[in-house]
N, C-alpha and C positions, 0 to 999 in steps of 0.2 A: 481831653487831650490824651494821646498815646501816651504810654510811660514808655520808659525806654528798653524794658526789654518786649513788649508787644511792637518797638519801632525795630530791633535787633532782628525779633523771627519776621518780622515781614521779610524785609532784604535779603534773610536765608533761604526763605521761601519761595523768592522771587529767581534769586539766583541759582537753586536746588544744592546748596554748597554749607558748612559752615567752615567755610577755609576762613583762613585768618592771613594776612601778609603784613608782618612785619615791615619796618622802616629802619633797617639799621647801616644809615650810612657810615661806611668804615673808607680813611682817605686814602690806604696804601690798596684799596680793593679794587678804587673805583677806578671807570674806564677811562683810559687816556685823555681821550677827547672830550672828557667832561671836564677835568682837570685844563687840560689847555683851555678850553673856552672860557671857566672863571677864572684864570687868569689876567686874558684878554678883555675880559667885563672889568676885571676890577683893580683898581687901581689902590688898594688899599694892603693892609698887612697879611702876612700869612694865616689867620685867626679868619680875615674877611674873605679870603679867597677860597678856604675853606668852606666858611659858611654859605658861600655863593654855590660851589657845588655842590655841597648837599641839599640845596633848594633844587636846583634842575634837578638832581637824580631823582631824588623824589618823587616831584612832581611829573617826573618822567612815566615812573612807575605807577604813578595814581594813573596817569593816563591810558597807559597798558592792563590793569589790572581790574580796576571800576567793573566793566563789562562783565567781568566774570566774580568776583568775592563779593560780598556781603560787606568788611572792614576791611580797615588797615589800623595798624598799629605801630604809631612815630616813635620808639628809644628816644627820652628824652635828651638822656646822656650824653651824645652824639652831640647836637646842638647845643649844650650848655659850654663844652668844651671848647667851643668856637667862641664864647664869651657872647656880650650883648648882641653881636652880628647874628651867632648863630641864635639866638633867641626869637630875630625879628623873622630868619629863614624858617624857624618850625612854627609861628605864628600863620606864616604862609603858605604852610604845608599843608597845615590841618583846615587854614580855610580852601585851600585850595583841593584836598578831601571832598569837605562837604560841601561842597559844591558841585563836586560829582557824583553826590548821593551818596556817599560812602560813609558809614560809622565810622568813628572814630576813636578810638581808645586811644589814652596817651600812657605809655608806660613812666610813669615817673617816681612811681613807689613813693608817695608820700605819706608819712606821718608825723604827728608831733602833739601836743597838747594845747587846749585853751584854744587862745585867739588865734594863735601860728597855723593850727591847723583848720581856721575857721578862714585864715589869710590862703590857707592854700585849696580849698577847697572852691571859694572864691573865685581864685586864677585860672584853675583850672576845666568847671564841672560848668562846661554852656550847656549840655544837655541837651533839650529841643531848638532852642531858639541861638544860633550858632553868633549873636550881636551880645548873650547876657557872660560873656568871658573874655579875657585877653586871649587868652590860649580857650580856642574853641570848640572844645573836645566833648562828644557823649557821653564820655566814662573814662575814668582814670584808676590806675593801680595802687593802690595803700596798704602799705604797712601796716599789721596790728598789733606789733610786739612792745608795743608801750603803755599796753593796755586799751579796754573794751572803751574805756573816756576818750580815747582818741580817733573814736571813729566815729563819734556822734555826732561833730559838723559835717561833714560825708557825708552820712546817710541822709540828716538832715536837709539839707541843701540842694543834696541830686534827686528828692521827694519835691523838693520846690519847684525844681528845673526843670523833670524830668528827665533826669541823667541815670547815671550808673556808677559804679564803682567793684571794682575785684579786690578782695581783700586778697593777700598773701596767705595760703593756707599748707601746702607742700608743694616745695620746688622744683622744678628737675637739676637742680645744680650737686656735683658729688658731694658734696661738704656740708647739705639741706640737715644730714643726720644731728650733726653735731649739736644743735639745739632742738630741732624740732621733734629729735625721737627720743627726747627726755621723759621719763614717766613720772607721774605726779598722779593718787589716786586710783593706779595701776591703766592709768589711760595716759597717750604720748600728748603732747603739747600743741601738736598739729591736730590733734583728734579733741584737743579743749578749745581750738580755735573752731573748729569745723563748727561744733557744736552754738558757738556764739554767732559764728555766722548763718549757722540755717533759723536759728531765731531770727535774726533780722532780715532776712530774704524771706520768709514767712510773713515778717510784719509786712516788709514792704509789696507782696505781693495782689491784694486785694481778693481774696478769694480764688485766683487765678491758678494756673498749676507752676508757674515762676515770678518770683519775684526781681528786681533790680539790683539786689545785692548778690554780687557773685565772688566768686572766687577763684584763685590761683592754684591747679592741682596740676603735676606734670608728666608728664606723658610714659617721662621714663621709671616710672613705676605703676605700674598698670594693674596689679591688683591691690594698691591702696587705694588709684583711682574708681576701680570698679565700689571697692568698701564704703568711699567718702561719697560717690554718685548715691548709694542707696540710704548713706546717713544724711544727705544736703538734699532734698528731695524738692526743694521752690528753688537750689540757688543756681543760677546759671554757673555754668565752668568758663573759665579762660584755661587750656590747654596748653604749655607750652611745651617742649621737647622733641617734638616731631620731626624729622627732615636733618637738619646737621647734630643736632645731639643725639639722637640714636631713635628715637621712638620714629614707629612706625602705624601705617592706619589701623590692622589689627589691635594696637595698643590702645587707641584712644577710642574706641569703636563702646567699652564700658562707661564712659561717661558721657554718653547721650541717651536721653530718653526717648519713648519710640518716636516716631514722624522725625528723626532727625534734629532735635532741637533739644535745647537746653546746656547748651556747649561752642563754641568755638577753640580752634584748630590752629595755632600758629606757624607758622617758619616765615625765617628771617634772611638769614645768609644764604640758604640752599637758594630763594627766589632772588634775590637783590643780585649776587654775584653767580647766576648759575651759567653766567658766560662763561668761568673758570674749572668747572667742573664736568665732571663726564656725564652722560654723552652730548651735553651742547657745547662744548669744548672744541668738538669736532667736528658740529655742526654750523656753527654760528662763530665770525670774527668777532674781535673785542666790539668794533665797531657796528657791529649789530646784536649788541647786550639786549636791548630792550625784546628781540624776537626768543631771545636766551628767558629771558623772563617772562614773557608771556607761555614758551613751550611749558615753562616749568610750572608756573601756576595751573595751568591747563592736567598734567598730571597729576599734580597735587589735587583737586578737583577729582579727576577719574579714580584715583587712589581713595579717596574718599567717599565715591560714591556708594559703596555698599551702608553708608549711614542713612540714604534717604529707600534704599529696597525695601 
C-alpha cells in the first residue's frame, strides 16, 4: 500500500503544483449570499447557521480548486467554534475533499499525553482508507511542545494507516520568537525539535528520499527555512506564510528538494476571500467569489511554478 507521502507526490505530480489551499472560513468574510442561503436552510440557532455556511463555502471551494492543487487544508478552529454543528460541517468537508481526490490535512495542532493523544490521533489520522476516522483526514498538524512522548501515538498510528502528521517546528507567526528561539546547548529550541523530527521522518521513511513525518516551517523566514530544508533531509515541509502573511514564492522556493517535492505551499485568506482583494476586486462581484478563487488559485500555481523548472 502507498504511504502517504508517496500518495502526497503523486497528486503534486499529477497536478505539477505543491500549492496548498487552506480552508479558513471566517463569518464576517464570507459572501453574502452564502450567508443568506444558510440562513434560509436553517432553521436553527446562530452557531447552526453558521456552521451551514462554512459547509457550502467550502465545499464550494473543494469544487473550484480540486482541478488544479494537490490538498487542502480545513482550520479546524473555525468549525469547533460553531460547536457540535460545526463539527458535523467539517466532517463533511473533509469527506467531501476526498472524494474529490484531494489530501487532506486537517490543521488542528493537536497534542497531549498518553491515552488523550492516542484519543486524538484516533479521531483524526484516516490516512488511506477515508472509513478508518470520524474526521477523515491524511494528515494532521501536532504540537510537540510537551515533549518527544507525545508524539508517539501519531507517528505510530499514521504508520498503521498510512497517514501523516506535521509536527509544529518554526512558525510564521511574529511572536514564534518568544519560545522557540531559546537556546539550550548553544542550539535554539526549534532546531532541537527539527532534530527529533528528521529522526522520525527517517524512521518513517523506508529507505525512500521522504519519509511521512513532516513538519511545520514558515515561509516568513526563509533562511531558517533554507537551514532546516538541509538539516530535515526525509521530512516533508508544510509551508505556511505565503500570500496574506507576507512570504512570497521566492521565499519558499529553499524548502523544496529538486523535482519540486518535499514541501507544500499554503494560503488561506489570500484564496478563500480573494473576492475582497485587488485585483479580483475589480474583476469579479461578491457574487462570483468562486471565479475570485479559482483566478487566485491559478496564480498562486504560476507563482510557484518555477519550483517544478
Amino acid at each position: 500500500m502507498p504511504s502517504y507521502i508517496q500518495r502526497l507526490h503523486q497528486k503534486v505530480l499529477e497536478k505539477k503544483t505543491p500549492a496548498l489551499v487552506g480552508l479558513d472560513p471566517r463569518f464576517s468574510q464570507l459572501p453574502p449570499s452564502v450567508i443568506q442561503a444558510a440562513e434560509k436552510r436553517c432553521s436553527g440557532n446562530q452557531h447552526e447557521i453558521k456552521a451551514t455556511a462554512y459547509e457550502e463555502f467550502c465545499c464550494r471551494i473543494i469544487d473550484v480548486v480540486a482541478p488544479l492543487v494537490p490538498a487542502v487544508k480545513p482550520q479546524v478552529a473555525f468549525f469547533e467554534q460553531c460547536g457540535p454543528a460545526g463539527c458535523v460541517a467539517l466532517s463533511r468537508v473533509i469527506q467531501h475533499a476526498r472524494k474529490a481526490g484531494l489530501i487532506v490535512i486537517a490543521d488542528a495542532k493537536r497534542g497531549d499525553i498518553g491515552s488523550t493523544a492516542e484519543a486524538y490521533a484516533d479521531a483524526w489520522l484516516a490516512g488511506e482508507d477515508p472509513e478508518a476516522a470520524p474526521f477523515a483526514s491524511d494528515a494532521l498538524t501536532v504540537n510537540p511542545y510537551l515533549g518527544s512522548d507525545t508524539l508517539e501515538p501519531f507517528t505510530r498510528l499514521a504508520a498503521e494507516r498510512n497517514a501523516g502528521i506535521y509536527i509544529l517546528v518554526r512558525t510564521s507567526n511574529p511572536g514564534a520568537a518568544t519560545f522557540q528561539d531559546r537556546e539550550s546547548d548553544s542550539q535554539k529550541l526549534y532546531e532541537h525539535v527539527a532534530d527529533v523530527v528528521e529522526k522520525l521522518a527517517a524512521e518513517s521513511s523506508n529507505g525512500n528520499d521522504f519519509g511521512s513525518i513532516g513538519a511545520v516551517v514558515g515561509a516568513t523566514y526563509p533562511e531558517e527555512l533554507a537551514a532546516l530544508r538541509k538539516a530535515m533531509p526525509h521530512t516533508p515541509l508544510l509551508i505556511p506564510g505565503y500570500g496574506s502573511q507576507g512570504g512570497g514564492a521566492s521565499d519558499v522556493i529553499p524548502g523544496f528538494a529538486s523535482g519540486g517535492l518535499g514541501a507544500l505551499v499554503n494560503s488561506s485568506r489570500g484564496i478563500n476571500f480573494a473576492y475582497e482583494r485587488e485585483p479580483y476586486r475589480e474583476q469579479y462581484s461578491p457574487e462570483e467569489w468562486e471565479k475570485a478563487v479559482e483566478a487566485a488559485t491559478k496564480q498562486m500555481v504560476v507563482d510557484l511554478s518555477s519550483v517544478f523548472e
